[in-house]
C-alpha positions, 0 to 999 in steps of 0.5 A: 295875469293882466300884466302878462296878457300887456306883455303879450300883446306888446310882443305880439305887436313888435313881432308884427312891426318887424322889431327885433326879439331879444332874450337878455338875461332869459333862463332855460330851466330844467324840470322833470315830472314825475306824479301826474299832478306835475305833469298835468301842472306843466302841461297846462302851462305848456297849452297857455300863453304865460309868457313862458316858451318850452324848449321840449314838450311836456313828458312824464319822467323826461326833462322840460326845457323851459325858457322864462323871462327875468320877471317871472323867475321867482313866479316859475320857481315857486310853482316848481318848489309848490309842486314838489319838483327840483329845477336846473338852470341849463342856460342862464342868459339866452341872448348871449348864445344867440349872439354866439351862434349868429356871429359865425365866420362868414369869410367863406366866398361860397357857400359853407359850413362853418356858419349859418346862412339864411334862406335865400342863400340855401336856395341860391346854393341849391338852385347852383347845383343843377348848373354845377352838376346837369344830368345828376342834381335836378332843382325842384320848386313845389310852390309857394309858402305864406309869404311867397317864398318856393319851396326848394329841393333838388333830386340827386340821381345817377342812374335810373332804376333806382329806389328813392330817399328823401330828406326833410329838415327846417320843418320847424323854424328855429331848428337851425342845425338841421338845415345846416345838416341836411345841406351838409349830407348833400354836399357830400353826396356830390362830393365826397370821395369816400366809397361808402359814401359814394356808393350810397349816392349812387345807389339811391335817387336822393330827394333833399328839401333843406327848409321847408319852412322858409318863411319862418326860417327867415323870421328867425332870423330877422324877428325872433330867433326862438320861433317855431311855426309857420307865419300864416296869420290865425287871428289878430295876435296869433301868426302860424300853425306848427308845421309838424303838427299839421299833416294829414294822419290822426290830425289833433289826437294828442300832443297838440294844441288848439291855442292859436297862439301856442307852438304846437298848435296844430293848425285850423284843419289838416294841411291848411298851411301851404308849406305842408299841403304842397310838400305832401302833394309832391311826396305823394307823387314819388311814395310809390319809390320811396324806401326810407323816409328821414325828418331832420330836427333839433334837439335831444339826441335821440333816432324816432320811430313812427308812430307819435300817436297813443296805441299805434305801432307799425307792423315793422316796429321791430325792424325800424328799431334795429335799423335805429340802433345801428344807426346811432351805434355808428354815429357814436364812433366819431366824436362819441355822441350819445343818441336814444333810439325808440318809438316817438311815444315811448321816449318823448311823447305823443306828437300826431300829425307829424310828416314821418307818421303821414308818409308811413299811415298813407304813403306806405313808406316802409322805412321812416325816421326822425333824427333830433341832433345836438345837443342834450341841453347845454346850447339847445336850440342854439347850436354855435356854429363850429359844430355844424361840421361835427353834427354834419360827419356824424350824420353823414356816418349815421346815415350810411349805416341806416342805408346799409341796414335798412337794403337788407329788408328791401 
C-alpha cells in the first residue's frame, strides 16, 4: 500500500508542476456486481485513492468501467476472481485513444466540428456570435472560475415572449463530447435550414453554457486528460470537487464522497466551487421562464430522469419518462443508436447533488433531463473526433422530438 500512496503522491506532484499525464498501456476493465459483497467490495475501492480510476460509478447489476495502471493488473484481477466476478478488457491501451482523439483534423479556418477545441477557442466562437448575429445571440459572462477563466453562454432569441431552454454541458471536465455537442446543436439553431429545427429556434429563448467547467476543461487538455473535477485547491495533494455533486439540493446524501482526493467528491459545502455557485445564481435569475432544463455528459447512452436521490420522485415522473422515450426513440433513427430512458436511481445509481436534480427541487423546472452520449463502452470517454458530427445530428433530432413532446404539457 505504501508504494501506491509514493505513487500518488508523485502524480499528485507532476499534476502540480504542470507535467503531462500519460495513460501508456492503462487497461479499462469491465466488471459487473451483482451480490452485495461485491458491490460493497467495489464501492470501497471506488471512495479510496488506490490508484485505480472508475470510468462509471459503482452500481449493482450494471458494468463498472475501471481504469488500472500496468502494475496493478494482476492486484485487480485477483480481487475480481476472489470475489466471484468475470471482467472484460474494453480498452487495452488508453494512450492510444487519447492520441487518437486529439489528433483531430484541425484544417478547418473557423470554428468546427470535426476535432476538439480548447476553451478558449469555444469562448472565442461564442463571443463571435453576438457580432454575427446582433439582436438574436446575446453573449453572457456570469463570472469568473478558480482559476479566472468567465464562464460563458450566450442566449439565443428571436422574439420576445418566449419561454425558456437551457443547455449545460462540460460539467464534468473530461466529458469532451459534450461540449463539442452542445456547441453543435447551437449552431444549428442559427443556421440550419431545416423547418423543425428552425421552428424549434424560434419558438423558444434558448440559454446554451457549453463549458461550464473550464478550468478543468483545460487541464484536460494540458495535464491530464481522464480528470474530472474542478481545480479549486482542497488540501496539499488534493485539487477540486466534483462540480456535479455540488449543488445545492439533498447535498452529500449518497453517491458522493468525502475523500478530497476522490472524483465524486462532493465538495466542502453545497456551491463552495465558483464554477456552481455562480451558474446557479443566474439560472435563479431566469427559473421563473424556464420549461425544460438539459445537462450534457458522457457516456453510456442513456436520457435521466431527475431524481438521483434514494426515495424521491417528482410528481411528474411519469411524464418526464414518456417525454424521454420519445426522445430516444428519434434518436435511434438516424444511425440507430440505442439510449435507455429512466429515472437516474433506477438505471445507474444514486448521484445527490446534481444541477438537473437543483433547478427541478428549487427552481421548480417542470421539465429537466440529463443525456449521457456515445458511447457504451468501446471509446469511453474517449470519443475520437469523426463522430462529434454523429453524436451531434443525433441529438439535434432527440431534441427536436423532446421540444415537440414536452409543448404538449405546457
Amino acid at each position: 500500500m505504501w508504494l501506491v500512496r509514493i505513487a500518488l503522491l508523485a502524480a499528485a506532484l507532476a499534476a502540480a508542476q504542470g507535467a503531462g499525464a500519460r495513460f501508456d498501456n492503462y487497461r479499462v476493465y469491465s466488471v459487473r456486481p451483482v451480490s452485495p459483497a461485491q458491490l460493497a467490495a467495489l464501492s470501497r475501492l471506488h471512495g479510496e485513492s488506490s490508484g485505480l480510476s472508475f470510468w462509471t460509478d459503482v452500481a449493482h447489476n450494471r458494468s463498472v468501467h475501471v481504469m488500472a495502471p500496468p502494475h496493478m493488473f494482476p492486484e485487480f484481477e485477483e480481487m475480481v476472481a476472489s470475489l466471484g466476478m468475470d471482467f472484460e478488457v474494453y480498452i487495452e491501451d488508453v494512450q492510444k485513444l487519447i492520441d487518437n482523439q486529439q489528433s483531430g483534423d484541425k484544417s478547418e479556418a473557423t470554428f468546427g466540428w470535426t476535432s476538439y477545441h480548447r476553451v478558449d477557442e469555444i469562448h472565442a466562437w461564442l463571443r463571435s456570435l453576438s457580432a454575427r448575429y446582433p439582436g438574436v445571440v446575446t453573449l453572457l459572462n456570469v463570472g469568473k472560475s478558480t482559476e479566472g477563466r468567465d464562464l460563458l453562454g450566450v442566449k439565443v432569441s428571436y422574439k420576445r415572449g418566449n419561454k425558456g431552454i437551457f443547455i449545460e454541458g462540460g460539467i464534468h471536465a473530461r466529458e469532451w463530447i459534450a461540449p463539442a455537442t452542445v456547441t453543435y446543436i447551437l449552431n444549428q439553431l442559427l443556421t440550419s435550414t431545416d423547418s423543425q429545427v428552425r421552428s424549434m429556434a424560434q419558438e423558444f429563448d434558448w440559454y446554451f453554457f457549453p463549458s461550464t467547467n473550464p478550468d478543468g476543461y483545460e487541464y484536460t487538455h494540458t495535464t491530464n486528460r481522464m480528470w474530472r473535477k474542478t481545480r479549486s485547491r482542497t488540501n496539499l495533494l488534493c485539487y477540486g470537487a466534483d462540480p456535479n455533486r455540488n449543488w445545492g439540493f439533498h447535498w452529500n446524501e449518497g453517491g458522493t464522497s468525502t475523500n478530497p482526493c476522490a472524483d465524486t467528491y462532493h465538495g466542502s459545502a453545497p456551491f463552495s466551487e465558483p464554477e456552481t455557485r455562480l451558474l446557479a445564481d443566474y439560472i435563479s435569475t431566469i427559473s421563473s421562464n424556464l420549461k425544460i432544463y438539459l445537462a450534457v455528459h458522457s457516456y453510456t447512452q442513456v436520457i435521466l430522469t431527475p431524481y438521483g436521490i434514494a426515495g424521491l420522485r417528482p410528481a411528474n415522473e411519469n411524464t418526464l419518462l414518456s417525454i424521454g422515450q420519445v426522445a430516444a426513440q428519434a434518436l435511434a433513427k438516424r444511425y440507430d443508436t440505442q439510449y435507455q430512458v429512466g429515472n437516474i436511481v433506477d438505471i445507474m445509481y444514486v448521484a445527490t447533488g446534481s444541477s438537473a436534480d437543483w433547478v427541478v427541487g428549487t427552481q421548480h423546472v417542470p421539465l429537466s433531463f440529463i443525456y449521457e452520449l456515445r458511447d457504451t463502452g468501446r471509446y469511453g470517454f474517449l470519443l475520437p473526433a469523426e463522430q462529434i458530427v454523429p453524436t451531434g445530428e443525433e441529438t439535434l433530432d432527440s431534441l427536436v422530438a423532446l421540444v415537440n413532446a414536452a409543448k404538449k404539457t405546457f
